[in-house]
C-alpha positions as CSV (number, residue, x, y, z in Angstrom):
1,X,23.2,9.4,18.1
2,X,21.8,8.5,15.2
3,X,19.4,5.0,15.1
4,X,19.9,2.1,13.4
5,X,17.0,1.6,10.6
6,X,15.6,-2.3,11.6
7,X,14.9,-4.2,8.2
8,X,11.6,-4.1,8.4
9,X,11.3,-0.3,8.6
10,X,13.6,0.2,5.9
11,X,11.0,-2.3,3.8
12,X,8.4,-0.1,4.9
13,X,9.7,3.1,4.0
14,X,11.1,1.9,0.9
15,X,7.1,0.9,-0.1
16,X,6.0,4.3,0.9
17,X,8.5,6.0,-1.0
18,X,7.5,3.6,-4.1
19,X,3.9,4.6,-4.1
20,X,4.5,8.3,-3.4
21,X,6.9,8.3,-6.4
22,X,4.2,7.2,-8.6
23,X,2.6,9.3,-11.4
24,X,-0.7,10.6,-11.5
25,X,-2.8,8.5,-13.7
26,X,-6.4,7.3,-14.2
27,X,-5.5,4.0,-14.3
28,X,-4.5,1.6,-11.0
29,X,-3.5,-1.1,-12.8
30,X,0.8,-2.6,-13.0
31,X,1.0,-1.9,-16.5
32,X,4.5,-1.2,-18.0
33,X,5.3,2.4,-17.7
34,X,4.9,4.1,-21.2
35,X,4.1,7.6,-20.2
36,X,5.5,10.4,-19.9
37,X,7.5,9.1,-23.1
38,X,11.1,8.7,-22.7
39,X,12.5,11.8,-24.8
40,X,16.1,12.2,-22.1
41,X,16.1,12.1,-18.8
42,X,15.9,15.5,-17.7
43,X,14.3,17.2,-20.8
44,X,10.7,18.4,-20.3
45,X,8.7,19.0,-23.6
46,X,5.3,19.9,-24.1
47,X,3.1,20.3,-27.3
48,X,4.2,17.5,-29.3
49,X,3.3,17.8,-33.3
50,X,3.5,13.8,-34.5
51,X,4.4,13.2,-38.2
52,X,5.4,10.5,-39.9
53,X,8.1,10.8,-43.0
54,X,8.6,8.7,-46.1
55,X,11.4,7.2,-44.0
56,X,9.2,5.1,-42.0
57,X,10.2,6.9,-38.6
58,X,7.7,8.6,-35.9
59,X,8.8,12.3,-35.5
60,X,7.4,14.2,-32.5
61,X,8.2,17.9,-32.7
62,X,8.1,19.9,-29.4
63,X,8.3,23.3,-27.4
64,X,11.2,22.4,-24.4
65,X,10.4,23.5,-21.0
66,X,13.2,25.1,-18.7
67,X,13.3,24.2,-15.0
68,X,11.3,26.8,-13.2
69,X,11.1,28.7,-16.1
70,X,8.8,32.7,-15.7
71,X,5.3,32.5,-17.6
72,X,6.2,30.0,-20.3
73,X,9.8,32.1,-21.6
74,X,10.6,29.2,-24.1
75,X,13.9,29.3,-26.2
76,X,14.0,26.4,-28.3
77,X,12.3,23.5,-30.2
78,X,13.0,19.7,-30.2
79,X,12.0,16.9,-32.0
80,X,12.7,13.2,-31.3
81,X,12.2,10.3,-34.0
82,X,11.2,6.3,-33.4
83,X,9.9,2.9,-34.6
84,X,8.5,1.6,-32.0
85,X,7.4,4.5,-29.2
86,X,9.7,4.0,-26.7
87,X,13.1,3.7,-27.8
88,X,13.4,7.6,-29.4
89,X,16.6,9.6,-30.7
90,X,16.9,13.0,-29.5
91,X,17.3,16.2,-32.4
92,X,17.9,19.4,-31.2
93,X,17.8,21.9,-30.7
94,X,16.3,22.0,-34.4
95,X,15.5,25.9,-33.8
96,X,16.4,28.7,-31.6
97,X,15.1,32.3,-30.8
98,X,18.7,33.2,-30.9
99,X,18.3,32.3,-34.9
100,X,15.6,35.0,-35.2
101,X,16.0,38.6,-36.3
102,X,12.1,39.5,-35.1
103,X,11.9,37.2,-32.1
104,X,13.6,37.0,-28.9
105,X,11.6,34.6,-26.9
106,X,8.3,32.5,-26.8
107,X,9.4,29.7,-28.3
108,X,5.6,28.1,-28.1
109,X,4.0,25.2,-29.8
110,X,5.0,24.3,-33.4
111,X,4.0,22.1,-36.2
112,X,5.8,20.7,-39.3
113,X,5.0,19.5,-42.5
114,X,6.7,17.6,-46.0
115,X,6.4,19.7,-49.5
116,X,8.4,20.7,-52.3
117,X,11.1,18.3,-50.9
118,X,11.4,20.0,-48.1
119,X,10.8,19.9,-44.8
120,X,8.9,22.8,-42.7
121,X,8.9,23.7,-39.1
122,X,6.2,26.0,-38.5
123,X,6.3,28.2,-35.1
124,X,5.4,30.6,-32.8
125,X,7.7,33.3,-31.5
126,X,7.3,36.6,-30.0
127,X,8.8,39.9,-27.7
128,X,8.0,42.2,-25.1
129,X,6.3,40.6,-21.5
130,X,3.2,39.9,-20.5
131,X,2.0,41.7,-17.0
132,X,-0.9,39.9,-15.3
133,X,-1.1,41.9,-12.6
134,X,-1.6,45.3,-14.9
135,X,-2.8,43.9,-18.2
136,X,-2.6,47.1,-19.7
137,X,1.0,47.4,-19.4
138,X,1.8,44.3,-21.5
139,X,4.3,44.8,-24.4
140,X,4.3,41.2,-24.8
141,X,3.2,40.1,-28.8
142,X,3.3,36.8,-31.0
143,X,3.7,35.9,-34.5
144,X,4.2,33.0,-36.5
145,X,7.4,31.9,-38.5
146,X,8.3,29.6,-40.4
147,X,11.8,27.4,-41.4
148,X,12.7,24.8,-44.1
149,X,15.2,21.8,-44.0
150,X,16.4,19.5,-46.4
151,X,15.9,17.2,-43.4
152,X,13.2,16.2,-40.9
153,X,15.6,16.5,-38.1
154,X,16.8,20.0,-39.4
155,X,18.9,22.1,-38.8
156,X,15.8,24.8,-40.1
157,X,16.5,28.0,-41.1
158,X,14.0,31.1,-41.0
159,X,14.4,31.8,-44.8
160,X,11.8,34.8,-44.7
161,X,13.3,36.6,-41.4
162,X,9.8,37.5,-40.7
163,X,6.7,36.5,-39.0
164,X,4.2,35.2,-41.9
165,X,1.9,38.4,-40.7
166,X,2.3,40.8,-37.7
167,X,-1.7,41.4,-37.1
168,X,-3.4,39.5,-35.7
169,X,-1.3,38.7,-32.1
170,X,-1.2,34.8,-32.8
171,X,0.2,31.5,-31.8
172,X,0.3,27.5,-31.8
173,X,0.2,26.9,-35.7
174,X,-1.3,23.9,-37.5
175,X,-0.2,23.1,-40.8
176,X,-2.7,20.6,-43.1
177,X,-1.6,19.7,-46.7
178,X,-4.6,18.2,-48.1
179,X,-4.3,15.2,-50.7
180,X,-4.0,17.7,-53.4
181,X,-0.9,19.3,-52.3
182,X,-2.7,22.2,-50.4
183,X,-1.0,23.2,-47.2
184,X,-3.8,25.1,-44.9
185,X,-2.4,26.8,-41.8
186,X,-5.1,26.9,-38.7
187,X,-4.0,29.4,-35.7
188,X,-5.0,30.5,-32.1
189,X,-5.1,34.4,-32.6
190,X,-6.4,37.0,-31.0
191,X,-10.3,37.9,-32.5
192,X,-9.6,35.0,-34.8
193,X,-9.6,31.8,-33.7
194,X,-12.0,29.2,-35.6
195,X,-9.8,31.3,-39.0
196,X,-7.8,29.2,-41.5
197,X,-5.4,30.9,-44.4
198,X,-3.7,29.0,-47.4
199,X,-0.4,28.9,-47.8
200,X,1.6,30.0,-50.9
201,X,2.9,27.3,-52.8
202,X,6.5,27.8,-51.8
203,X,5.6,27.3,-48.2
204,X,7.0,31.4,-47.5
205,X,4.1,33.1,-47.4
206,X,0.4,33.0,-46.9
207,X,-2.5,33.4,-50.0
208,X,-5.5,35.7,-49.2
209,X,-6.5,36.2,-45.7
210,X,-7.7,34.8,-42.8
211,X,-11.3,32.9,-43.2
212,X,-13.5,32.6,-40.3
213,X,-15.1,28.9,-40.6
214,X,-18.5,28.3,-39.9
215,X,-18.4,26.1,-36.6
216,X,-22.1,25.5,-36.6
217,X,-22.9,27.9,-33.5
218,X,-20.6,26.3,-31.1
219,X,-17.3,28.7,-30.6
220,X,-15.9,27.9,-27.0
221,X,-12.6,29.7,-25.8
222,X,-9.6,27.5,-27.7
223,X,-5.9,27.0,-28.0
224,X,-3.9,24.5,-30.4
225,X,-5.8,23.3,-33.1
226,X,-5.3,20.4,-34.4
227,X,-6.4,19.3,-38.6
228,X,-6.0,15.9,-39.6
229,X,-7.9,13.7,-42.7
230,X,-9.5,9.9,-42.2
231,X,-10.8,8.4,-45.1
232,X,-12.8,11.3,-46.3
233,X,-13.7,12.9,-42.9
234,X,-11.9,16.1,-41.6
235,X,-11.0,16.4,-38.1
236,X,-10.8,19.8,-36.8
237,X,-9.4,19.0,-32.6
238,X,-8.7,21.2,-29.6
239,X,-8.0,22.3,-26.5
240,X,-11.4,23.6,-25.5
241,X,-11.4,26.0,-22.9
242,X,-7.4,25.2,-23.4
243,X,-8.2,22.3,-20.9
244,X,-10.5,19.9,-22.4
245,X,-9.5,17.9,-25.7
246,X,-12.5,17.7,-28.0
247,X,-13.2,18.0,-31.8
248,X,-15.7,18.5,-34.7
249,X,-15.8,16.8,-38.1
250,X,-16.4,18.2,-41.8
251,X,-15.8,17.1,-45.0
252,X,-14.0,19.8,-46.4
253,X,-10.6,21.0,-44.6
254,X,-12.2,24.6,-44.0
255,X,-15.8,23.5,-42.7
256,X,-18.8,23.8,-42.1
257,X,-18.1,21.9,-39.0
258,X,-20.1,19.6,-36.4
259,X,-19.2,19.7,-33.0
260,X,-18.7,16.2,-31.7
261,X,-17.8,16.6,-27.7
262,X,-14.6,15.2,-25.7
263,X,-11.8,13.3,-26.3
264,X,-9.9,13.7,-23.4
265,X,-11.4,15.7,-20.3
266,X,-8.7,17.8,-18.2
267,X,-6.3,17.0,-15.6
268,X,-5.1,19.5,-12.9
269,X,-7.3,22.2,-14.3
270,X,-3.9,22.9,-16.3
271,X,-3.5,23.3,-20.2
272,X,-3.3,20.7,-22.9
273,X,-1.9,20.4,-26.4
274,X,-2.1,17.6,-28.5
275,X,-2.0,15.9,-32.1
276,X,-3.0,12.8,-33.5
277,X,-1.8,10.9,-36.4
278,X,-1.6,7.2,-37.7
279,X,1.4,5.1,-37.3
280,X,1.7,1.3,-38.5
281,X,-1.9,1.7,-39.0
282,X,-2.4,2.5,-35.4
283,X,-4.1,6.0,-34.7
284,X,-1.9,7.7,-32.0
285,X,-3.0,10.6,-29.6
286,X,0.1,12.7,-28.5
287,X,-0.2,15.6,-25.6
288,X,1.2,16.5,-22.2
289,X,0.8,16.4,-18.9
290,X,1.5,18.1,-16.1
291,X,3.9,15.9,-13.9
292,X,6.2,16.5,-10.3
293,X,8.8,14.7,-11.6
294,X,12.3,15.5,-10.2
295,X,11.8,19.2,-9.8
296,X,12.2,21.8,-7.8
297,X,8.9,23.8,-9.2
298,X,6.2,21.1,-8.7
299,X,4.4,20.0,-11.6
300,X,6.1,20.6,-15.2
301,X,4.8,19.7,-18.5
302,X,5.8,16.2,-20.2
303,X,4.7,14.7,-23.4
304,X,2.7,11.5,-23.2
305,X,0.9,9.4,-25.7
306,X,-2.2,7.2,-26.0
307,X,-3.9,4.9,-28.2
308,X,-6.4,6.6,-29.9
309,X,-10.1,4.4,-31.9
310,X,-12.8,5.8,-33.6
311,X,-16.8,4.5,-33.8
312,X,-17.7,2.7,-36.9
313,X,-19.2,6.1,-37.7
314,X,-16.0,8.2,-37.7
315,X,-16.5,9.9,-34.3
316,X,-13.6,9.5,-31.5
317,X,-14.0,7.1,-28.9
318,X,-13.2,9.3,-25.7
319,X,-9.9,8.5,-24.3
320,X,-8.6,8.3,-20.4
321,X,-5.1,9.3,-19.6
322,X,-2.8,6.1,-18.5
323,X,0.6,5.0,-17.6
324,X,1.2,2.3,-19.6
325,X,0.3,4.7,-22.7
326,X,1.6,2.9,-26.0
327,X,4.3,0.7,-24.3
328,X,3.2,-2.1,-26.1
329,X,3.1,-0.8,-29.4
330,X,5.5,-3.4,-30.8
331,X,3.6,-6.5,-29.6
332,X,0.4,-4.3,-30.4
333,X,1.3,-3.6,-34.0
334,X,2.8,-7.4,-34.6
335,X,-0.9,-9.1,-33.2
336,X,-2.9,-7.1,-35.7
């Protein structure tokens, strides 16, 4: 026969469950709940590209995990728009591998960008599999595409049918267009990351090859770069070690560079991706984290955003993962 719960065990079981529900943060304090951001109940994303149009709007372009999905076998990319960072409109799926003549799976990191009117979604996407436990039998390869849309919120079509190269292997795309109407693509790619290429005018192909940039003697193992302009300083961010968000500075979009250290330091000894952009002249930091939230895999990747302030000398004050993340960015953007 089953016992009758007394009152003040159900309280007590109902407190446990409270604080083993929690979400693994840095901080202890009872701030509102801001991160992971609100994209759907349900939806997990991961490697969100921040942008903001001539609309006014926040976009946040991402990859879209499956539940339990094998070795990162991605089909699709999202991207969710806002004002204020917590109330934000679902768009998607903007892209699918089933829209690709030359990819069939992979659908990794992307990045987007504003010229010529029109609006680019820049991605990785690949075939074949990768075996871990015989290396040597992997047929699994990458390349980048790229799609245009008379909106930000797409649908994007792959106008070339092609990957922008097919040597080198390569993935998570960052596209910079400088003040003067320069787009400059930055890559993780096999024997060439720390390489930058210009794009064509037209946004469909690349000009001249890839150009190794002088990092000034410090080259650790990377993933998802990151390029973005403050007053006359470049910012060329990371995943260091894919785990560990950090940077250098330059003043010229394609170096010489000067390592500058940590922004964020790593969490689960799991991967990161990020990107970091000014909004309502608030500078933002967007990435993931890895998160057991409702799932029947354990932890799963979900986007998450921070505040994000720089030293009166340019360099990035380092920043500690939270829960309240940019709740407050309303109230936050009306005090200043």
């Amino acid at each position: 026969m089953m016992k009758k719960i007394t009152t003040a065990t159900a309280s007590a079981l109902l407190a446990a469950t409270m604080i083993s529900c929690a979400h693994h943060s840095e901080d202890s304090g009872t701030a509102a709940q801001g991160n992971p951001l609100n994209f759907g109940k349900g939806l997990r994303t991961a490697d969100p590209s921040a942008h903001v149009w001539n609309d006014g709007k926040m976009y946040v372009y991402t990859s879209h995990d499956e539940e339990c999905q094998e070795d990162f076998w991605m089909k699709d990319w999202y991207a969710f728009s806002s004002t204020d960072l917590q109330n934000w409109e679902t768009h998607g799926p903007l892209l699918s591998v089933d829209d690709l003549s030359w990819a069939d799976n992979y659908a990794w990191a992307p990045d987007a960008a504003y010229k010529n009117g029109k609006y680019y979604l820049v991605f990785p996407a690949g075939t074949g599999h990768k075996d871990r436990v015989n290396p040597q039998n992997s047929t699994k390869w990458m390349g980048i595409g790229i799609a245009e849309s008379d909106s930000p919120t797409g649908p994007f079509t792959d106008k070339i049918g092609a990957p922008l190269w097919t040597s080198p292997y390569a993935n998570d795309p960052s596209l910079f267009i400088d003040d003067d109407g320069q787009a400059y693509l930055y890559v993780h790619a096999k024997d060439h990351d720390y390489h930058v290429i210009k794009m064509a005018d037209d946004m469909r192909s690349t000009k001249g090859d890839l150009v190794k940039m002088d990092m000034g003697g410090y080259e650790p193992k990377m993933e998802g770069p990151w390029v973005f302009k403050r007053g006359d300083s470049y910012y060329f961010t990371m995943p260091e070690n894919n785990r560990v968000l950090s940077y250098y500075m330059s003043k010229s979009p394609t170096g010489p560079w000067e390592y500058k250290g940590e922004i964020m330091g790593q969490e689960h000894n799991s991967n990161n991706h990020h990107s970091i952009v000014e909004y309502q002249g608030q500078w933002i930091l967007f990435y993931h984290r890895w998160l057991d939230i409702d799932s029947a895999c354990g932890r799963q990747r979900h986007s998450a955003a921070e505040y994000l302030y720089f030293n009166d000398d340019g360099t990035i004050k380092p920043i500690k993962r939270t829960d309240k993340g940019v709740s407050d960015f309303s109230t936050k953007v009306k005090s200043n």
